[in-house]
C-alpha positions as CSV (number, residue, x, y, z in Angstrom):
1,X,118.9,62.4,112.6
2,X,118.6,65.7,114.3
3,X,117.9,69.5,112.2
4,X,118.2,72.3,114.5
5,X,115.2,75.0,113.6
6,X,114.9,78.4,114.8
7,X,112.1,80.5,114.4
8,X,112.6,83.9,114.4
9,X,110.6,86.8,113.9
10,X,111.7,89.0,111.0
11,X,110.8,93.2,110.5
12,X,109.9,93.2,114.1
13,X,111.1,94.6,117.4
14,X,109.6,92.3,119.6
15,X,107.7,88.8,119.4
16,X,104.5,88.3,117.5
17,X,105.4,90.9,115.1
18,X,106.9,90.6,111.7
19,X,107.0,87.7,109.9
20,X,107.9,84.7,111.3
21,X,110.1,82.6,109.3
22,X,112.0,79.4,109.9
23,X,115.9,78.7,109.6
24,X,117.3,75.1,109.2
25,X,121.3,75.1,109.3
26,X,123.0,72.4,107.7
27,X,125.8,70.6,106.9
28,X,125.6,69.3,103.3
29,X,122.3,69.7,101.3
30,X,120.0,66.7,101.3
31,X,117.2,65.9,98.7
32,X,114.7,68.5,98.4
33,X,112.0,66.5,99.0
34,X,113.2,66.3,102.2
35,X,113.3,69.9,102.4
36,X,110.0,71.0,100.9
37,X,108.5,68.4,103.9
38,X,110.3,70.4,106.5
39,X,108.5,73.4,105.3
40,X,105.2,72.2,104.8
41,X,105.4,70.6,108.2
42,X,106.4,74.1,109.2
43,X,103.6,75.8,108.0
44,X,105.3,78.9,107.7
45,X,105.4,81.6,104.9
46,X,108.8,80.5,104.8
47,X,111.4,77.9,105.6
48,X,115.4,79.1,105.1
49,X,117.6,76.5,104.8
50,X,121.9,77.4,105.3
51,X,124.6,75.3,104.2
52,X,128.3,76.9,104.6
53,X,130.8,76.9,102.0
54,X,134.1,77.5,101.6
55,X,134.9,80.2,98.7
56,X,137.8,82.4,98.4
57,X,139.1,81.8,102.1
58,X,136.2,83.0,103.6
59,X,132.7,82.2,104.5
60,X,130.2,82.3,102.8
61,X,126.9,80.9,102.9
62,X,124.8,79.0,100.3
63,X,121.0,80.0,101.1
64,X,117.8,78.4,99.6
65,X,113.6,79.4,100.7
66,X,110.8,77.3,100.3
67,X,107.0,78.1,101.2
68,X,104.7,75.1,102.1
69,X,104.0,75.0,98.4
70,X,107.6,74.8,97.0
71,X,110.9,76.6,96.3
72,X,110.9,80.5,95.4
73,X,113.4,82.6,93.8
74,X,113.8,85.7,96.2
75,X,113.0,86.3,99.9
76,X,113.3,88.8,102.3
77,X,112.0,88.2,105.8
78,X,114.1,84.8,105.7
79,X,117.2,85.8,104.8
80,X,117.1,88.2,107.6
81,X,116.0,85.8,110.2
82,X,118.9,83.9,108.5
83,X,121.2,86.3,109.1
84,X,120.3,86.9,112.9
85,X,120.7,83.1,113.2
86,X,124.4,83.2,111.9
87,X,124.7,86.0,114.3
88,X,123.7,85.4,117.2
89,X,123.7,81.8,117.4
90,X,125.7,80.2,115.1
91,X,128.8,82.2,116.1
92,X,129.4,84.4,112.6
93,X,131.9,87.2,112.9
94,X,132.5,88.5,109.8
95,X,131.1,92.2,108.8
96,X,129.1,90.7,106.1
97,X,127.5,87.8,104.9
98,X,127.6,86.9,101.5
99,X,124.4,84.6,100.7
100,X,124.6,82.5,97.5
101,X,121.3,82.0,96.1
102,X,118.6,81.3,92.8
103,X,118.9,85.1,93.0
104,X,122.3,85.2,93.0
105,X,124.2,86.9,95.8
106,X,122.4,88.6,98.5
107,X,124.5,90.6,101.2
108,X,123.7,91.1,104.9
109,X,125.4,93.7,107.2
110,X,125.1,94.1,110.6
111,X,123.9,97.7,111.8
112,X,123.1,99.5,114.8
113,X,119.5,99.3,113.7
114,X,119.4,95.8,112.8
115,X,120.4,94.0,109.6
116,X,120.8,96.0,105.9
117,X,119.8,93.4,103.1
118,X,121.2,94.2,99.6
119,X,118.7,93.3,97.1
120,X,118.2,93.5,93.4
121,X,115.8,96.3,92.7
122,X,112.7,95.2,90.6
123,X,111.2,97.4,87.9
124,X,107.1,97.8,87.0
125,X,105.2,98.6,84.0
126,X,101.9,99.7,83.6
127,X,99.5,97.6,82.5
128,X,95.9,96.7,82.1
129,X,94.7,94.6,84.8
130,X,93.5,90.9,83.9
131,X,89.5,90.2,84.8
132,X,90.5,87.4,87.5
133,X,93.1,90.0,89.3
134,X,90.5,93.0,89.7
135,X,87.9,90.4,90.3
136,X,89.8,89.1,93.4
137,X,90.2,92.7,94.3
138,X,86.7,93.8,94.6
139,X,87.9,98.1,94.6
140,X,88.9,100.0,91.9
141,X,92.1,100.2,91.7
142,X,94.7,103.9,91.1
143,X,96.9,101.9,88.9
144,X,98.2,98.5,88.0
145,X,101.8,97.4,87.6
146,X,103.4,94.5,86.3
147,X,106.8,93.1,88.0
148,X,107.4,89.5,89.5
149,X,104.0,90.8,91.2
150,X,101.3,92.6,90.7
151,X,101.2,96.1,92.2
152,X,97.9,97.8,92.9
153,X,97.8,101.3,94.1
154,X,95.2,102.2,95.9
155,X,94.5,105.7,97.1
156,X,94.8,105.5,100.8
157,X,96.0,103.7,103.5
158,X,92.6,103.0,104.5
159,X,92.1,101.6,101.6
160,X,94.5,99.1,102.0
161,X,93.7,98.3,105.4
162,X,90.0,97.8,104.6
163,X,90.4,95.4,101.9
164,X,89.2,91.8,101.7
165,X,90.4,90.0,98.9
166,X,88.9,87.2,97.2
167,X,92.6,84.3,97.3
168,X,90.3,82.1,95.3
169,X,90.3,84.4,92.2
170,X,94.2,84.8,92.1
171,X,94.8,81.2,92.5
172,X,95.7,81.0,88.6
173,X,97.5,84.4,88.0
174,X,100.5,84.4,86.1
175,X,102.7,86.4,88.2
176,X,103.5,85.2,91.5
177,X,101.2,87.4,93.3
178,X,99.3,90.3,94.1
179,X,101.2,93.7,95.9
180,X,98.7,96.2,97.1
181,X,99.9,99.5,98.2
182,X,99.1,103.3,98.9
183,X,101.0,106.3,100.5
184,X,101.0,106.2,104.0
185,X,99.7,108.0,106.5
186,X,102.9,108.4,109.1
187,X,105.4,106.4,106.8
188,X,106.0,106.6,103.2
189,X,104.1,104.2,102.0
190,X,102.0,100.8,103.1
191,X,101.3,97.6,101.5
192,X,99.9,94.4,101.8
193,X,100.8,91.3,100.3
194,X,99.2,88.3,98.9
195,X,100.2,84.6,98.0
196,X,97.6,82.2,97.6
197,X,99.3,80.3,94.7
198,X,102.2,79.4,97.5
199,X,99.3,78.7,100.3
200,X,100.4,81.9,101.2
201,X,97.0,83.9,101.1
202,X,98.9,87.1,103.1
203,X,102.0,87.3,103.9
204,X,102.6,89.3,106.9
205,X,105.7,91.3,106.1
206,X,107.5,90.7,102.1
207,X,111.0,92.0,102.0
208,X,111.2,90.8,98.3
209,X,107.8,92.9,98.0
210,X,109.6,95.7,98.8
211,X,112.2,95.4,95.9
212,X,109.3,96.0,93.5
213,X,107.6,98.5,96.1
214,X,110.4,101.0,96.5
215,X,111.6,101.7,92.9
216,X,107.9,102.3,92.5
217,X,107.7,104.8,95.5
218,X,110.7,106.2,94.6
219,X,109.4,107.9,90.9
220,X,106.2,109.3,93.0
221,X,108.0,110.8,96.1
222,X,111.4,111.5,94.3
223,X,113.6,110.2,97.5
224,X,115.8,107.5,97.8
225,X,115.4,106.6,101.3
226,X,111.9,105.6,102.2
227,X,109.9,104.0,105.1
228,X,107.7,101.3,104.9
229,X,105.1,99.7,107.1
230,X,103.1,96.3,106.0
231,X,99.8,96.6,107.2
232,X,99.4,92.7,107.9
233,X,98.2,91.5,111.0
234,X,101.3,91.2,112.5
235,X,102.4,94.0,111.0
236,X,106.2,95.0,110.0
237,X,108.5,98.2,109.6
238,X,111.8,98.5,107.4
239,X,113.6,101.4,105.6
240,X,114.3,101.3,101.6
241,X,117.1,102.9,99.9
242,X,117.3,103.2,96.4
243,X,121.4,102.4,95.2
244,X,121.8,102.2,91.2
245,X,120.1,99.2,90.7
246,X,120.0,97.7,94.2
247,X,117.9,98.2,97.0
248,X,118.7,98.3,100.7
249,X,116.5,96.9,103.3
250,X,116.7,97.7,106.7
251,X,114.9,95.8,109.4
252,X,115.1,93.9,113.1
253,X,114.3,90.4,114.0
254,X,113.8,88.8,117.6
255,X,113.8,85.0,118.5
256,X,110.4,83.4,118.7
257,X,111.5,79.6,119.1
258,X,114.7,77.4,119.0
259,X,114.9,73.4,119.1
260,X,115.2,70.3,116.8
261,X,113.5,68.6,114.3
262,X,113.6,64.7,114.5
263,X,114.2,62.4,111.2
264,X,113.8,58.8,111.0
């Protein structure tokens, strides 16, 4: 049995940027034990796995992520790489794609600039940081927020970039993991992003970060298109905009790799 596999670069203009992510097509779904070994094998943040479907007389997509650890709810960077997949390789035509997911549906445009995602916004609320998340953190922090992460603000960029985080402290958090972030200095705002509960100890560039990241930004700088840079590494670009209570996440994404996986 034979899995085509692409890996593609997502948030990036050109190779070795962004985040990498993985994208398995498939016919029919098979266990996800077979799955979640695909993606640990992968050793990527992510691993996207596609299966079409038939709905309404027209195509749409069903779409499921897993990290190395196991299945998440929400990401970003794959379902863009996912998207350039259908695009340029797989032949898709349509003006949108309409991704069927644990998060519900997702859409994906085509632009000049890339590909828009259209995400569920995510809200924050203060609160007072646990010991084991400011111990991992080793700076004092602006403020703390709440959301399906933690969001730190820190009060520069240089701030962000300089920090060293401790993963083994944030091993047990509740939330699924820790968002650190601080205006930027020729871009909105930064971040960084951290996993190590998923094996992910940073993730290089979080689309589903972002969904958290720019409701935030948007009460402090009062706009509702923003830019964002991810200050991994590998480092990553994309625009927010603020709709009701979506977001709108604009990025690029360039082929790394293509070939097959081979199955007993």
């Amino acid at each position: 049995m034979k899995i085509s596999i692409y890996q593609v670069d997502a948030f990036a203009s050109r190779v070795f940027e962004g985040n990498p992510a993985a994208v398995c097509p498939l016919g029919h779904w098979p266990s996800d034990e077979l799955l979640q070994k695909i993606a640990e094998a992968n050793n990527l943040s992510e691993t996207a796995f596609i299966v079409p479907e038939e709905k309404h007389g027209e195509k749409d997509i069903q779409l499921r992520w897993f990290t190395p650890q196991g299945e998440v709810d929400l990401c970003g960077h794959a379902t863009l790489a996912s998207a350039h997949v259908l695009y340029r390789h797989l032949g898709f035509s349509e003006p949108q794609i309409r991704f069927h997911t644990r998060s519900g549906e997702l859409i994906v445009t085509q632009t000049d600039g890339g590909y828009c995602l259209d995400f569920p916004a995510l809200t924050s609320h203060a609160i007072t940081a646990p010991a084991a998340l400011l111990a991992g953190l080793a700076v004092t922090p602006e403020t703390v927020l709440a959301g399906s992460d933690y969001l730190v603000v820190l009060n520069s960029e240089e701030a962000v970039k300089n920090l060293t985080p401790d993963y083994a402290a944030w091993l047990n958090l509740d939330l699924r993991g820790v968002i650190v972030t601080a205006p930027g200095s020729d871009c909105d705002f930064v971040s960084r992003c951290f996993y190590p509960k998923y094996r992910v100890n940073e993730d290089p560039v979080t689309g589903s970060a972002h969904c958290q990241l720019a409701p935030y930004w948007q009460t402090q700088l009062t706009r509702r298109l923003l830019t964002a840079k991810q200050l991994s590494r590998r480092s990553g670009f994309m625009t927010c905009e603020l709709k009701g209570d979506r977001v709108l996440l604009t990025g690029n994404a360039v082929d790394y790799m293509s070939g097959e996986i081979n199955l007993p």
